[in-house]
C-alpha positions in Angstrom: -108.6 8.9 -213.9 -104.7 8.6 -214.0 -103.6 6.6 -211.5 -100.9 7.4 -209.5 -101.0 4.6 -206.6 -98.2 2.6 -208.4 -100.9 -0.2 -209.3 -101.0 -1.6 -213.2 -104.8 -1.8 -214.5 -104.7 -4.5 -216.8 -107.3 -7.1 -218.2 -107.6 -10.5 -217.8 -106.8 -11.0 -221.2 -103.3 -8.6 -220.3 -102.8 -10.3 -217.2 -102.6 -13.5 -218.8 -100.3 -12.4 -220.8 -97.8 -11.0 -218.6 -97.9 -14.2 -216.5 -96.8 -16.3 -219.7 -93.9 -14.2 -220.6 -92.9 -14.5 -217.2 -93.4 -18.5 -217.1 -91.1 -18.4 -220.5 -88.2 -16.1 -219.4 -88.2 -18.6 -216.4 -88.5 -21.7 -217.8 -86.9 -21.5 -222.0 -84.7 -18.2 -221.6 -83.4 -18.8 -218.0 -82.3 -22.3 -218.9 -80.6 -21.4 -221.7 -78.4 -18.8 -220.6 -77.1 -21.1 -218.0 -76.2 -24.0 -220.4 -74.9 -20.9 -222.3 -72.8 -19.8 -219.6 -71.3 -23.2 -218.6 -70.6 -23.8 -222.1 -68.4 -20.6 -222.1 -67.0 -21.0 -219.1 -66.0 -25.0 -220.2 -63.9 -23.1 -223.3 -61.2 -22.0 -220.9 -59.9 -18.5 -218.4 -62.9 -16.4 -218.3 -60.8 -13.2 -218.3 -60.4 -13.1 -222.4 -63.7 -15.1 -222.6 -65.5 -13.3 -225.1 -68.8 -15.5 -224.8 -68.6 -15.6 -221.3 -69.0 -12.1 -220.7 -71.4 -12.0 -223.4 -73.8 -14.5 -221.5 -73.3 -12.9 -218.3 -74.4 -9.7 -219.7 -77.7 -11.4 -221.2 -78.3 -13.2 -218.0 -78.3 -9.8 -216.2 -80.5 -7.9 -219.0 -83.2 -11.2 -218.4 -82.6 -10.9 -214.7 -83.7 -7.3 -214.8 -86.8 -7.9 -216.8 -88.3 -10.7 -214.7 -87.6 -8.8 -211.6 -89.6 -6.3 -213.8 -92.6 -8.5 -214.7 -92.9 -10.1 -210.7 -92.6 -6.2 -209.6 -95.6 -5.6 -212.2 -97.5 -8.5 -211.2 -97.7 -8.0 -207.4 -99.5 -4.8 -208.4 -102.0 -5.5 -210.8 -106.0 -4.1 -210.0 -108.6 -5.2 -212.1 -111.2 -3.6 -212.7 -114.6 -4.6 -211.8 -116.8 -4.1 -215.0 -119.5 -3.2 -213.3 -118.1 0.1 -211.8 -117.4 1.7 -214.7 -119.8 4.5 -216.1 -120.8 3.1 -219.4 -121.3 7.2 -220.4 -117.8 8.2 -219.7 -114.5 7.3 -221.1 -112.0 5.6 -218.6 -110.1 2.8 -218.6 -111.1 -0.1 -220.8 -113.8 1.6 -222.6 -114.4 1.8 -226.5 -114.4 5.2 -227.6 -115.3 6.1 -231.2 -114.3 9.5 -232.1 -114.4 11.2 -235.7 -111.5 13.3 -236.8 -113.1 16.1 -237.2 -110.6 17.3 -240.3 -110.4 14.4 -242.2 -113.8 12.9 -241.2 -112.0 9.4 -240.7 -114.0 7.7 -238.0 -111.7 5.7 -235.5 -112.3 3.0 -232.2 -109.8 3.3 -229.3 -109.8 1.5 -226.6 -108.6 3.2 -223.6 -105.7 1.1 -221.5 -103.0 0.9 -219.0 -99.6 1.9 -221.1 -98.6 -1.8 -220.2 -101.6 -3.2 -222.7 -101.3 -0.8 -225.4 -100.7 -1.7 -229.0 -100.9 1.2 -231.8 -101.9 -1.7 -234.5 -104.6 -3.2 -232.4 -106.1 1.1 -231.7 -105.1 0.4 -227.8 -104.2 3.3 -226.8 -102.8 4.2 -222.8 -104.5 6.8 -220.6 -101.2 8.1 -220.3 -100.5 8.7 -224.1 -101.6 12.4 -225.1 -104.7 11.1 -227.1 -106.2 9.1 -223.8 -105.4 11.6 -221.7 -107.3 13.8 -223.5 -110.5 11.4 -224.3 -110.7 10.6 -220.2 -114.1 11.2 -218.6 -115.6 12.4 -222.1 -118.6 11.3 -223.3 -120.6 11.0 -226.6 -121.2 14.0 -228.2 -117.9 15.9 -226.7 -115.2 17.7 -228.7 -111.8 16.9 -228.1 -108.4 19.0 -228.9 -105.4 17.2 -228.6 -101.8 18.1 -228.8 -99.7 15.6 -230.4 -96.2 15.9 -231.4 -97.2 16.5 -235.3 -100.6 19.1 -234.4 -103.3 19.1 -232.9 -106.6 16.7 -233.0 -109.8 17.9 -233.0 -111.9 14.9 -232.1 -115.9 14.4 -232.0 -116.8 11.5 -229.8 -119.6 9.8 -231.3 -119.9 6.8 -228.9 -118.2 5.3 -225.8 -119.2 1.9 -224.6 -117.9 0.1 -221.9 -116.2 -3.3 -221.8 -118.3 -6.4 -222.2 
């Protein structure tokens, strides 16, 4: 279930997100570059202007990234909850695997690479581990190839969003 349409499957909770760090890089970071661009340019010629050139360059790095975030945002999908096969892993469903050589039992959930968060156990159907746990179900064995090894995996449940 990779998707290779060009649209972002993201949460609501996700979704959210991205559409408040947009709102701030237009409304706190935006304004601030300016006010710190006219105060450079108020300090004299531009040409040796250290500061200047300095806030131009930010201006074009948050430039970049909000063109970035509106690009995302145009092509977000959500998923309807419904449609997804409580039985299988895909996208946005718990998955609770045991490692089959240390025995240490751990809870993914499966997300687009824009949602996932290592600390929170988010991990993105493109990563190597979700790749590999797609379309499995309870019960399944699972080798993985990681940069350090290979997992061996035992799913032991997969449940789908609530």
């Amino acid at each position: 279930m990779v998707d290779t349409s060009g649209y972002i499957y993201l949460t609501p909770e996700g979704h959210s997100k991205m559409k408040s760090e947009l709102k701030r890089l237009k409304t706190v970071e935006r304004p601030q570059i300016v006010s710190e661009i006219s105060r450079a340019r108020d300090l004299g010629d531009l040409s040796e202007n250290a500061e200047y050139h300095a806030a131009k360059e930010k201006q074009v790095i948050l430039e970049r990234k909000i063109s970035e975030l509106e690009d995302k945002l145009r092509r977000i999908k959500m998923i309807p909850e419904g449609n997804i096969d409580g039985g299988r892993a895909y996208l946005l469903s718990f998955v609770t695997v045991k490692d089959l050589k240390s025995g240490e039992q751990i809870r993914y959930q499966l997300v687009s690479p824009e949602e996932a968060d290592f600390d929170l156990d988010r991990i993105s159907i493109h990563a190597p581990v979700g790749q590999g746990l797609l379309g499995k179900a309870k019960g399944d064995r699972v080798s993985v190839k990681v940069p350090a090894g290979e997992l061996q995996y035992e799913i032991l449940d997969v449940q789908r969003p609530k």
